[in-house]
C-alpha positions as CSV (number, residue, x, y, z in Angstrom):
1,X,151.5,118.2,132.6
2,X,151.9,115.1,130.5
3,X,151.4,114.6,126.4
4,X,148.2,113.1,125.8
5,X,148.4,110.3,123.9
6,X,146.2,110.2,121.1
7,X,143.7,107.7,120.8
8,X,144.5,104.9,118.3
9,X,143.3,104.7,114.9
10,X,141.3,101.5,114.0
11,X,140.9,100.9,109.8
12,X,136.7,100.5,109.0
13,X,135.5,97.2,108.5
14,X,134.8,96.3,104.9
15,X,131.5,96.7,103.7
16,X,130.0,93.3,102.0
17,X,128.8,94.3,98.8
18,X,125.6,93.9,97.7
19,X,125.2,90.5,95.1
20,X,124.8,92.1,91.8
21,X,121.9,89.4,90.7
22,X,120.0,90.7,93.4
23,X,119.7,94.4,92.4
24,X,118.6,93.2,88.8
25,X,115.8,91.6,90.2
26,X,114.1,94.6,92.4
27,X,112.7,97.4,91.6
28,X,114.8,100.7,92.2
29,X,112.4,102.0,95.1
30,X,113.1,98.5,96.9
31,X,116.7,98.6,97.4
32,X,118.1,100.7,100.1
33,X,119.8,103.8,99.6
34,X,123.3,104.3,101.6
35,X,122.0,106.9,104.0
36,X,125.5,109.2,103.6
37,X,124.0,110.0,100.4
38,X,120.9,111.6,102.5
39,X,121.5,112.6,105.8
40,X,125.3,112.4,106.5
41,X,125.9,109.1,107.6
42,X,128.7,107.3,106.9
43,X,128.4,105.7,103.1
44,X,127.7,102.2,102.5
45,X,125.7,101.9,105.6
46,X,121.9,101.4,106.1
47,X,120.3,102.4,108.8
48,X,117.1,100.2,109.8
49,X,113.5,101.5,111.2
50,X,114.7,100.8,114.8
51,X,117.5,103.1,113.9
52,X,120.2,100.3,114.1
53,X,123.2,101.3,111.2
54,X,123.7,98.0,108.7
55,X,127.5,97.9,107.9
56,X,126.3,96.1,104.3
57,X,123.4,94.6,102.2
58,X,121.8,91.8,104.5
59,X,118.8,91.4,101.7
60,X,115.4,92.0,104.1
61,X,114.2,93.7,101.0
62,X,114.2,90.6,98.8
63,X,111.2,88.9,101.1
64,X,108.5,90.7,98.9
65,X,109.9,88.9,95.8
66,X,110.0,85.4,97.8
67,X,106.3,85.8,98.5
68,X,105.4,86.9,94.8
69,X,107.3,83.7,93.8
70,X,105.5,81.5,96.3
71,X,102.3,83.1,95.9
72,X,103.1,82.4,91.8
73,X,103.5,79.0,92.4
74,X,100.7,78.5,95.0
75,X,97.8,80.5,93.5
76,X,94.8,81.8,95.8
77,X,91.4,81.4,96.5
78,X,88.5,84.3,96.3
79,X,84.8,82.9,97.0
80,X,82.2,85.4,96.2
81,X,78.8,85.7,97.0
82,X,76.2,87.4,95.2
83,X,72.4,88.4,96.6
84,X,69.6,89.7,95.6
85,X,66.2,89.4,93.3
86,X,66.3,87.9,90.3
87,X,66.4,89.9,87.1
88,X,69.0,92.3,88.8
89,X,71.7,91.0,86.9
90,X,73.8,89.1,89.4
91,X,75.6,87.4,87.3
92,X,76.1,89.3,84.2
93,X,77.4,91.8,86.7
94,X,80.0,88.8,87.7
95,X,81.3,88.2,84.4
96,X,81.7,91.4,83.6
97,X,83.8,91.9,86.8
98,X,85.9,89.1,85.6
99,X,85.5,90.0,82.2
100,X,85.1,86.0,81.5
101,X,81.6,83.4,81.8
102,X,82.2,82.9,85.5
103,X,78.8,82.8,86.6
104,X,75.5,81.0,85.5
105,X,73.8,82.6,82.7
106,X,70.6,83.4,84.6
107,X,69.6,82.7,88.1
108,X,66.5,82.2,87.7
109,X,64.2,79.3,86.5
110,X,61.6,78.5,83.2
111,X,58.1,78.7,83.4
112,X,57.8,74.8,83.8
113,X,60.3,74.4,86.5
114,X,58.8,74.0,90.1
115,X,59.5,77.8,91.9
116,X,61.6,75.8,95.0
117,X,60.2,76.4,98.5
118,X,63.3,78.0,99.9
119,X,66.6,79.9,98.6
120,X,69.1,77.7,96.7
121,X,72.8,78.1,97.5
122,X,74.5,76.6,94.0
123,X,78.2,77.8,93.8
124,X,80.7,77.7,90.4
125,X,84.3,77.6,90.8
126,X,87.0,78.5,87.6
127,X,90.7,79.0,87.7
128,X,91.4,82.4,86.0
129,X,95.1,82.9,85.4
130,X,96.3,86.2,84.7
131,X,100.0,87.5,85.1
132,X,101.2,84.5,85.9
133,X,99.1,84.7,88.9
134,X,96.6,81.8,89.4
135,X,93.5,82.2,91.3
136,X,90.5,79.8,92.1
137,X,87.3,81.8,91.8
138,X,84.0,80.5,93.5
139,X,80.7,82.4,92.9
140,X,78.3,81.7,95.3
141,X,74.7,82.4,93.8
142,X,71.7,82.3,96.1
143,X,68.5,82.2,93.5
144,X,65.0,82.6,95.2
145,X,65.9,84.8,97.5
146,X,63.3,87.9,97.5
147,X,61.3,85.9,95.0
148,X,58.6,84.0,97.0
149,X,55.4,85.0,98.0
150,X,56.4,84.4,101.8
151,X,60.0,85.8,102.4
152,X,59.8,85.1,106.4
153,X,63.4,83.7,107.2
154,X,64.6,83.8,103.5
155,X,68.1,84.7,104.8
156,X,68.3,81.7,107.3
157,X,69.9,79.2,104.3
158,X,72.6,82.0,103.3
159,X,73.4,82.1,106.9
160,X,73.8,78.5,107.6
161,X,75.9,78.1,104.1
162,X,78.3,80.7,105.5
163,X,78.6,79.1,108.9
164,X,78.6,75.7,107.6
165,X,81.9,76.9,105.5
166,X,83.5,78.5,108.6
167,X,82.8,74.5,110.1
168,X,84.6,73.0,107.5
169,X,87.4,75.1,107.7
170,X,87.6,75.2,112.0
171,X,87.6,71.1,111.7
172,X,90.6,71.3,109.4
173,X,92.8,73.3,111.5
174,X,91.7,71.2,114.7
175,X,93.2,68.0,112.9
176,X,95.9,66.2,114.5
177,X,97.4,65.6,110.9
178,X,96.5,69.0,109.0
179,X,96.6,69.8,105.4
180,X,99.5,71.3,104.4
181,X,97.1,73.8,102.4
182,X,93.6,74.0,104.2
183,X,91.3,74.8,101.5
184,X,89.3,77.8,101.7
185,X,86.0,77.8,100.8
186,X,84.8,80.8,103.1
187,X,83.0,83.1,101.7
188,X,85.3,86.6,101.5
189,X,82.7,88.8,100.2
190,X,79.3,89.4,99.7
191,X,77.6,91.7,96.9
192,X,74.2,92.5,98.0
193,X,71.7,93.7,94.9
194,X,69.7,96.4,95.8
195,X,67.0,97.0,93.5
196,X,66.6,100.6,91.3
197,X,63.6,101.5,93.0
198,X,64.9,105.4,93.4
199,X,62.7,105.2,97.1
200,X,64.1,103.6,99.8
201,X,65.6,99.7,101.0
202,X,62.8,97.3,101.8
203,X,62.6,95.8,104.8
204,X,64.1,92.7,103.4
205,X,66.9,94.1,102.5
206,X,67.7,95.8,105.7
207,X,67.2,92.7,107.8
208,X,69.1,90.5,105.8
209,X,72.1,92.8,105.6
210,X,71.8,93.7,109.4
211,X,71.8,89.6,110.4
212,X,74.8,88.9,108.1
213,X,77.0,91.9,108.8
214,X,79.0,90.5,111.6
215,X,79.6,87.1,109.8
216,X,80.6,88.2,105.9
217,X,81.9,91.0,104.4
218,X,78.8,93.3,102.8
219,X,79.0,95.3,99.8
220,X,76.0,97.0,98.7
221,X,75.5,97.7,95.5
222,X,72.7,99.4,92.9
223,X,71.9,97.4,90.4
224,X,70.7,98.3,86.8
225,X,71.7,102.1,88.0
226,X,70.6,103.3,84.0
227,X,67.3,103.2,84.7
228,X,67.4,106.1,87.1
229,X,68.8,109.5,85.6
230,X,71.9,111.0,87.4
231,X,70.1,113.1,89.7
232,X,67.9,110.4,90.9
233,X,71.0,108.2,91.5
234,X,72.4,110.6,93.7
235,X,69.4,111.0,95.6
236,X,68.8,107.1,96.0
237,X,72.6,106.7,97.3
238,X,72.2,109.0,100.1
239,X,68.7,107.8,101.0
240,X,70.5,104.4,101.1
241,X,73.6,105.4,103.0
242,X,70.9,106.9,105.5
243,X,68.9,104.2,106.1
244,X,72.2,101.9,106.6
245,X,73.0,104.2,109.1
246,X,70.1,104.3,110.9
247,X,69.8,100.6,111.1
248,X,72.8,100.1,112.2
249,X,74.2,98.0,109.7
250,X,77.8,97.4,109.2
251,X,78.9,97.3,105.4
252,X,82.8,96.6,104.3
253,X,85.1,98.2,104.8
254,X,84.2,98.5,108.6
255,X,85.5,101.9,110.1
256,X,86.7,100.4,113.2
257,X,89.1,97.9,110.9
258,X,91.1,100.9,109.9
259,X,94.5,99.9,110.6
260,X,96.0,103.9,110.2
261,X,95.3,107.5,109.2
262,X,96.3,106.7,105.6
263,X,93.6,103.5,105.5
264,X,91.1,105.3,107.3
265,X,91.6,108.1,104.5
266,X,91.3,105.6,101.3
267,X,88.5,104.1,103.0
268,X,86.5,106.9,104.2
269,X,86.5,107.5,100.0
270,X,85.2,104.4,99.6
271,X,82.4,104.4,102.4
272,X,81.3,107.6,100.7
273,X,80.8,106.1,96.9
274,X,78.7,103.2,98.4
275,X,76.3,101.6,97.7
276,X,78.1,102.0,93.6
277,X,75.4,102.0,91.2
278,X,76.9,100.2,88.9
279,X,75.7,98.6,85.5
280,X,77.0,94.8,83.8
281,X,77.0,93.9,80.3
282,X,79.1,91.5,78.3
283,X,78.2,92.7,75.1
284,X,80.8,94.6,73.2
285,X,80.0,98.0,70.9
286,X,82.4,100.3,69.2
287,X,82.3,103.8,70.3
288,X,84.7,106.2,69.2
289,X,86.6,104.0,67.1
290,X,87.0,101.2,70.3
291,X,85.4,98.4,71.2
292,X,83.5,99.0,74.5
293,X,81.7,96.9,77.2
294,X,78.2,98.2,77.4
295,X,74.4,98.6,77.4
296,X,72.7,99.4,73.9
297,X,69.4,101.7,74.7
298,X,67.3,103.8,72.1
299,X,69.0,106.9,73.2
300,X,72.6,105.7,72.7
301,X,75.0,103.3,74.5
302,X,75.9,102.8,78.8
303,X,79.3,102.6,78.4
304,X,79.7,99.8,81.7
305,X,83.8,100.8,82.2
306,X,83.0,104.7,81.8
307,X,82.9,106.7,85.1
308,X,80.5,109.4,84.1
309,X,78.1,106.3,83.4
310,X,78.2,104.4,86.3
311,X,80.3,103.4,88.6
312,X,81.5,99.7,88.0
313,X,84.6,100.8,87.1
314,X,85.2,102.1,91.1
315,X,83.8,98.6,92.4
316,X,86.5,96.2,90.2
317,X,89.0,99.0,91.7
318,X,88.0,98.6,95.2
319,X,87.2,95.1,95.0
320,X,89.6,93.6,92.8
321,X,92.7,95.6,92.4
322,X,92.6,97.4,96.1
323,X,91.2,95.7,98.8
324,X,90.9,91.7,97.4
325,X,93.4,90.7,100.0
326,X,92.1,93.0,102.8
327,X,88.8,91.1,102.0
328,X,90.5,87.7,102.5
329,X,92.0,88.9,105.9
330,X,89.0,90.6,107.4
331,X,87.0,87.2,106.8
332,X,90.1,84.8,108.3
333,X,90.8,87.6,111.5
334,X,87.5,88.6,112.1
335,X,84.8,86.8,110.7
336,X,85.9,83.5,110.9
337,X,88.2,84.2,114.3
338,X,84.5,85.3,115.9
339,X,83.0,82.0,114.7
340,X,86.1,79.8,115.8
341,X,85.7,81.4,119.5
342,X,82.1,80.7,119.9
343,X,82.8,77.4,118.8
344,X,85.3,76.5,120.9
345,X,83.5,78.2,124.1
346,X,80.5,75.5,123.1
347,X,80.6,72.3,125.1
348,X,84.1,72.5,126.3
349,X,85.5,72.8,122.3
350,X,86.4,71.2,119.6
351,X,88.1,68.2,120.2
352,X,91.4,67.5,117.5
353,X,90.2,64.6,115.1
354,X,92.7,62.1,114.4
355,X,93.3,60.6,110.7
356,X,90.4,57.8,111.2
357,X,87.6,60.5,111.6
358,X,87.2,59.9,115.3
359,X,87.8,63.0,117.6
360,X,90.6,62.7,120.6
361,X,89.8,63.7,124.2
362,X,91.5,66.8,125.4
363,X,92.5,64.8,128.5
């Protein structure tokens, strides 16, 4: 039999290594771990979600950081809507949210002013900075709406403003010569006031919420929940939940939007604390030795942030700090994506319009 000859002995590649001014400037869960120091691989490699082994730092990770930067620079836009009767506190509720004058002082009108025919769309837009992190705010308030005699239709100029900002945007993005930045005046959420009646939704407020479900995000809410005592909270929140079932109505976030097991999970938690009664105030009180947002009442003071008072403090959560850009996608994939096909499935489509206002023939 012959020797075998053994095979031959090749050196490793070198690893690059990883620039130093890049680990200061991520977080220690965002840098990749050499998986020999895990599972037994060889060290100073990094094996990708494919499975493929990296033979040194390529810097994937540092994408998150270019879009904070960008997103710094840039800013965003959140447009707001808020519904309901006067006197429910729409937009003390929205300041308080915002913890800053955001939102008209009152909604409604004097004595001497002419009651108007039909609801008023009057929107307010503010640049709140916070972070670093710049974003344009538009609230959206809709005053007479539930507050005529004859409330036949009341919902039809909501419905048309919402549309009408879906237009705008569709006729930017069929431009020949587009906006680098389209801006967004869409509305990404809508806060619908449900008065603290402790029976049951009125027949308003289940019509208007079952016509605009499938074109805005709805979030039902309780308003001036301290005027009902605990038990009959609880009661009026499953009455409510019921009743939204049984009509069929679609409130945000929309089960069949859950991307995964884990979204389905934080969501389910949410669907299950809504409608939030919730109470606003922007009047400060010191309880405890700290100064507190809340409601002064003969019996003591509605602490507004405090969750065995109410539950505003799970809204700005959901709304603000959890699921504002979930919001703003929902609106742009959905919403919006279900107006732009209809639109274009009208009359042959949109035709592009060039710089001098005119629009271009598809042939």
């Amino acid at each position: 039999m012959s020797d075998q000859v053994p095979p031959e002995v090749r050196p490793k590649p070198a690893v690059p290594a990883k620039p130093p001014n890049v680990a200061s400037s991520l977080p220690p869960s965002a840098i990749p771990v050499p998986i020999g120091t895990h599972n037994g691989g060889h060290a100073g490699s990094h094996r990708s979600a494919g499975g493929s082994i990296l033979l040194g730092y390529i810097g994937i990770d540092t994408i998150i950081e270019q879009m904070r930067k960008k997103t710094m620079k840039t800013g965003f836009d959140f447009n707001i809507m808020v519904v309901g009767n006067s006197g429910l506190g729409k937009s003390t509720l929205v300041n308080t949210l915002f913890k800053s004058q955001v939102s008209r002082r009152s909604a409604g009108w004097a004595r001497d002013d002419k009651i108007p025919k039909t609801v008023e769309i009057k929107a307010v837009s503010h640049v709140l900075e916070e972070g670093g992190v710049k974003m344009k705010l538009t609230v959206v308030d809709t005053p007479g709406f539930g507050d005529l005699i004859n409330n036949d239709n009341c919902w039809d100029p909501i419905s048309k403003y919402i549309n009408e900002q879906y237009e705008k945007f569709l006729k930017e993005e069929v431009n020949i010569t587009r906006k680098k930045r389209i801006p967004d005046t869409r509305v990404h959420c809508c806060i619908y006031f449900i008065s603290p009646t402790g029976h049951s939704l009125r027949s308003l407020d289940i019509e208007f919420m079952k016509r605009l479900s499938h074109s805005v995000n709805i979030i039902p809410i309780i308003a001036k929940s301290d005027t009902m005592t605990i038990e009959e909270r609880l009661e009026f929140k499953q009455r409510v939940r019921k009743e939204l079932e049984m009509a069929g109505i679609e409130f945000y976030p929309q089960k069949e939007f859950d991307e995964d097991m884990e979204d389905k999970s934080d969501n389910d938690k949410i669907r299950e604390a809504i409608p939030f009664a919730v109470v606003g105030s922007d009047k400060e009180y010191q309880v405890n030795g700290k100064r507190v947002l809340g409601r002064k009442t003969a019996w003591g003071i509605v602490e507004v942030e405090n969750p065995n008072h109410c539950e505003f403090a799970l809204l700005r959560d959901f709304l603000i700090r959890s699921h504002l850009q979930d919001l703003k996608e929902v609106t742009h994939n959905i919403h919006y994506e279900t107006y732009r096909a209809k639109r274009l499935n009208e009359n042959g489509g949109l035709h592009p319009i060039s710089s001098n206002g005119t629009q271009e023939s598809n042939l």
